[in-house]
N, C-alpha and C positions, 0 to 999 in steps of 0.2 A: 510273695510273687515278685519276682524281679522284673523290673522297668526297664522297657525298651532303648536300646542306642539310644533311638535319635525316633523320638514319639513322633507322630505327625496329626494334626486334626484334619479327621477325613468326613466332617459335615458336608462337602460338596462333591465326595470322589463317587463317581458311575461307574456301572458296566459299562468294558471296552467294547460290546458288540450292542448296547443301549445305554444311549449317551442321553437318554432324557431319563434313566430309571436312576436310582441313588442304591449306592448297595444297602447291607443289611448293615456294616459299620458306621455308614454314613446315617443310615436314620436308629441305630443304636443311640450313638451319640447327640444327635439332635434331641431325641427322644429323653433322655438323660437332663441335657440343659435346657429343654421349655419346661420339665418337671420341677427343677430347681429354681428354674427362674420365677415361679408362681406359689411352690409350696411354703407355707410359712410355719409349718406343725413341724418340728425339730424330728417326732414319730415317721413322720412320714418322708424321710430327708434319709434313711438308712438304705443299704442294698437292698435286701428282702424289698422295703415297700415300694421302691423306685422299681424294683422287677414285675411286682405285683400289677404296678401302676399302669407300667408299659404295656404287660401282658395284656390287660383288662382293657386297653387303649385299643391295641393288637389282633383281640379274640384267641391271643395263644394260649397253654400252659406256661407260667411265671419260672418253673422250674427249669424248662428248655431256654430259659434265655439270663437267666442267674448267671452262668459263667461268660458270657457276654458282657452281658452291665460289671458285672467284678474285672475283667481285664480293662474295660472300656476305662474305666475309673481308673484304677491302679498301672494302667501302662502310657495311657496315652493323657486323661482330664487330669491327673492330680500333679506328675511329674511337667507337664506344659502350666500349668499355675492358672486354668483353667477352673476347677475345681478346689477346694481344697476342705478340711474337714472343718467342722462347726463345733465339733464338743464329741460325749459319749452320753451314752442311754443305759444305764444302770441296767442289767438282767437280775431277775428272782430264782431263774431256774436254769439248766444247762450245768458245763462244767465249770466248776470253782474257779478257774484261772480267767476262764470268759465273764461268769459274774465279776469278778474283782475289777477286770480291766473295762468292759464296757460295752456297747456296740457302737463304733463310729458311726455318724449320720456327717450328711456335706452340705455344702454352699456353695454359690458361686464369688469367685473373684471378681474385683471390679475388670479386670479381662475379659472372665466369664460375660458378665453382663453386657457387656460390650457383643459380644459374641451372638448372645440372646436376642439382641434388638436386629441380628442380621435372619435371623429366622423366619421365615412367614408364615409356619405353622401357630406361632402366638400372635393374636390377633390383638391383644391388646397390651399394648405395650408403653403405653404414657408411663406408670408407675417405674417401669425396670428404666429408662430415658432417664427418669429425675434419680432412682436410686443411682444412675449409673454418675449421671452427672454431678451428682454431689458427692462423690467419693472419687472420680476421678481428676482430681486438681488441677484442673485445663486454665495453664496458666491466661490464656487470652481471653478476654471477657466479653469483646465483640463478636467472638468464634460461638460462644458457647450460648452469647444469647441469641444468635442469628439460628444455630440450630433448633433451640427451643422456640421458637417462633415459628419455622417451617413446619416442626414435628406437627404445628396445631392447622396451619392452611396447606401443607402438601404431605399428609405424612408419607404415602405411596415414594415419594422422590426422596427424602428426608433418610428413611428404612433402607431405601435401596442404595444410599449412599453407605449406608454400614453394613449392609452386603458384599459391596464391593471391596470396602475396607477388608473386610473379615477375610474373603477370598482370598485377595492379593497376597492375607498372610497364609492361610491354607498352602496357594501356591509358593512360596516360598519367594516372592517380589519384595515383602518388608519383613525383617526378621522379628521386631516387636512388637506386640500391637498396642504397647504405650511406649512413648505419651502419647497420649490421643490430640493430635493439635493441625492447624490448615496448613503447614508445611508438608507433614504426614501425607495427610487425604489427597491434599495437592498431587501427590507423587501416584498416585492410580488414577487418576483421572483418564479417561479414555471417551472414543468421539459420543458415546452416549449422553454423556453427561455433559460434553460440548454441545452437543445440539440441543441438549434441554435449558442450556446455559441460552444460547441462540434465541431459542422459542420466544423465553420468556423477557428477555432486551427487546425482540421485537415486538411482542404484544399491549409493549408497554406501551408503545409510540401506536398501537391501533388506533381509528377513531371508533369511538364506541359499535356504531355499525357494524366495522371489522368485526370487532373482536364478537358481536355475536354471532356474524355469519360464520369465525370460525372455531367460535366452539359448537356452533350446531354441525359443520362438519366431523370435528373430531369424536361427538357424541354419536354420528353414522357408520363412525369407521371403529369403534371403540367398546 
């Protein structure tokens, strides 16, 4: 199958007439990478079983959404280095040429994973963080231990910063989404993440008082 121009990851792209619904590309590919992100059975890492997965996820038939997951992969997650393959899985039965060669199964790239941690359909996500951070070489050490620290007292803020990350390259703001580094993240920063920056400079300076009366607030509105 031939690979698209210019692939684009469409994990956050809507309907233009529902801007809160995610098309069916958008959670193809989601769907694709929190499978990847948790499966560790090499069996269960192929097309067939990531269709099966989905489907089963889904309540669909596996077979209506097979050539989905196959472009998903082959056009957009493998050519973007999103994806890439892990090995082959020997066949017993089929044609000759397919037993010889194999059935590809995939992984994710440290990209990928990067990727995965911006999802909030995977709820747990400590493991892919350390997998991610140990393989991607973040040269700065106070960068990487400050986010490992948040992941454990904010993770809600911590995730959503690699959301935002992720997106910005979606949209097409940072062309690559490494090196992963606070120059980088620096550069999407938008007023959200200043006022959370804000919040918490101020809460620091509460006196104890303060700060309960206003987390009892935010727990009324919240």
């Amino acid at each position: 199958m031939k690979a698209k121009k210019n692939p684009k990851l469409s994990i956050f792209e809507t309907f233009k007439t529902k801007q809160d619904q995610l098309t069916g590309e958008a959670n193809r590919q989601r769907s694709i990478i929190a499978h990847l992100s948790t499966s560790t059975n090499s069996a269960a890492k192929t097309r067939t079983a990531i269709s099966r997965r989905i489907a089963e996820d889904h309540g669909v038939i596996w077979k209506n959404i097979y050539s989905g997951i196959f472009r998903d992969l082959d056009e957009v997650l493998l050519p973007l280095g999103i994806v890439k393959e892990g090995g082959r899985l020997p066949l017993n039965r089929g044609p000759k040429a397919l037993q010889e060669k194999g059935v590809p199964f995939y992984e994710l790239t440290v990209e990928g994973l990067l990727i995965a941690l911006s999802l909030n359909e995977i709820s747990e996500k400590e493991n892919i963080l350390h997998q991610f951070l140990s393989k991607a070489k973040i040269e700065e050490k106070e960068f990487q231990e400050s986010l490992q620290k948040l992941a454990k007292i904010i993770p809600k803020f911590t995730y959503y910063l690699f959301e935002k990350y992720s997106k910005a390259y979606c949209d097409g703001k940072i062309e690559k989404l490494l090196p992963f580094s606070l120059a980088n993240l620096k550069k999407i920063s938008d007023e959200s993440i200043i006022i959370q920056r804000e919040f918490l400079e101020a809460f620091g300076n509460f006196s104890n008082k303060d700060k309960e009366k206003t987390l009892n607030f935010l727990r009324k509105i919240s």
